[in-house]
C-alpha positions in Angstrom: 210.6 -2.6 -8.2 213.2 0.1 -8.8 213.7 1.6 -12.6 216.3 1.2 -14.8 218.5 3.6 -14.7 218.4 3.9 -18.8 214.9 4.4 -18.5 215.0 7.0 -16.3 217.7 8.7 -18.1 215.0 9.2 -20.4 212.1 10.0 -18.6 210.5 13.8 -18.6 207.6 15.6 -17.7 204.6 15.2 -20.5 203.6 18.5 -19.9 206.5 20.6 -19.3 209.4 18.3 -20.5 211.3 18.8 -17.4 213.0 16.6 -15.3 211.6 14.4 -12.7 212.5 13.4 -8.5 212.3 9.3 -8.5 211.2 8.2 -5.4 212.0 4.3 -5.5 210.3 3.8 -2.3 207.1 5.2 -2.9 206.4 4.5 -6.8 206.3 7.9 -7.5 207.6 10.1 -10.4 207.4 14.1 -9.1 207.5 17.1 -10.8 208.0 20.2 -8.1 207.6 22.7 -10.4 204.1 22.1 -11.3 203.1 20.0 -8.1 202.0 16.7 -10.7 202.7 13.5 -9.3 203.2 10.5 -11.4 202.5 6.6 -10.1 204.4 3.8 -11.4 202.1 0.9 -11.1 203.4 -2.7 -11.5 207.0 -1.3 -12.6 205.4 0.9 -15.8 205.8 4.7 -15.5 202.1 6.1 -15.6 203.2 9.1 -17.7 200.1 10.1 -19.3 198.9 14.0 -18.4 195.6 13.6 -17.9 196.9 11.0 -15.1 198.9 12.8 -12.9 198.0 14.0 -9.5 197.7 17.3 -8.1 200.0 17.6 -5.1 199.0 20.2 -2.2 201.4 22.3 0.0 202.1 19.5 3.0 202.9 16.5 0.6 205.0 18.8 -1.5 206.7 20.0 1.5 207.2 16.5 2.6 208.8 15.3 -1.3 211.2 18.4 -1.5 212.5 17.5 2.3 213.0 13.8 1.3 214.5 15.1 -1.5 216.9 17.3 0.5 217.4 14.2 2.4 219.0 11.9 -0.5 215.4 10.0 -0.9 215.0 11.1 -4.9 217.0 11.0 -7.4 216.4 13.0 -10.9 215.7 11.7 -14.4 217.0 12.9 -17.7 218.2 15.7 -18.3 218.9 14.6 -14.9 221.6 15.3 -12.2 221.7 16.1 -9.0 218.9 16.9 -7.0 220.9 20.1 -6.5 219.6 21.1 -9.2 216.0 21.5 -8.4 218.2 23.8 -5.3 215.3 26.5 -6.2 212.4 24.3 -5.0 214.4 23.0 -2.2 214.0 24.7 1.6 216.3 27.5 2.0 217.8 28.2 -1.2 217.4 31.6 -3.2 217.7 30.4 -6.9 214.5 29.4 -9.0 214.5 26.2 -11.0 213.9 26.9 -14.8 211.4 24.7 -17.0 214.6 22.6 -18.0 215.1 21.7 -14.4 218.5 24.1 -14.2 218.3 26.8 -11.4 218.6 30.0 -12.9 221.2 32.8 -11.8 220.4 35.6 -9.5 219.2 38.8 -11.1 221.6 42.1 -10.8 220.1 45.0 -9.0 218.2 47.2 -11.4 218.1 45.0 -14.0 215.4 42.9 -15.4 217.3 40.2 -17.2 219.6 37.2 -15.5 223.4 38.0 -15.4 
């Protein structure tokens, strides 16, 4: 059963409020940045903190790559998966908490341009 697209406009992480890759396929809500995964069982999002599965390196590996592939797409505050580019293979931004990637850092200095 696939989500409704107004739910997942909705849908964040519980702990870190930030957005979320849908796999349809698999029943699966993923955060990348904090490697939690979160079931859907019979259609309901299990969203509860305390429920979410640790994710290790090759399964991660494997989401971000299906990810890369077109497999996921995000939830609120949603977008592309370009926009978890930071987590994805190859790219040199990191993703910030609100699931934007954050801009490269000038020589020297310690802040974001």
């Amino acid at each position: 059963m696939v989500l409704p697209e107004a739910l997942l406009k909705i849908l964040v992480c519980p702990v870190d409020k930030g957005c979320l890759m849908y796999f349809a396929d698999e029943n699966l809500l993923y955060n990348p940045r904090l490697r939690r995964a979160y079931r859907i069982e019979r259609g309901v999002p299990v969203m509860l903190a305390d429920r979410a599965e640790p994710v290790q390196d090759p399964e991660h590996e494997r989401l971000l790559m299906r990810a890369r592939d077109g497999a996921a797409v995000l939830s609120a505050p949603g977008g592309p998966v370009a926009a978890l580019a930071g987590l994805l293979p190859g790219s040199s931004y990191p993703v910030t908490a609100s699931g934007g990637t954050a801009a490269p850092v000038a020589e020297g200095r310690s802040t974001p341009i």
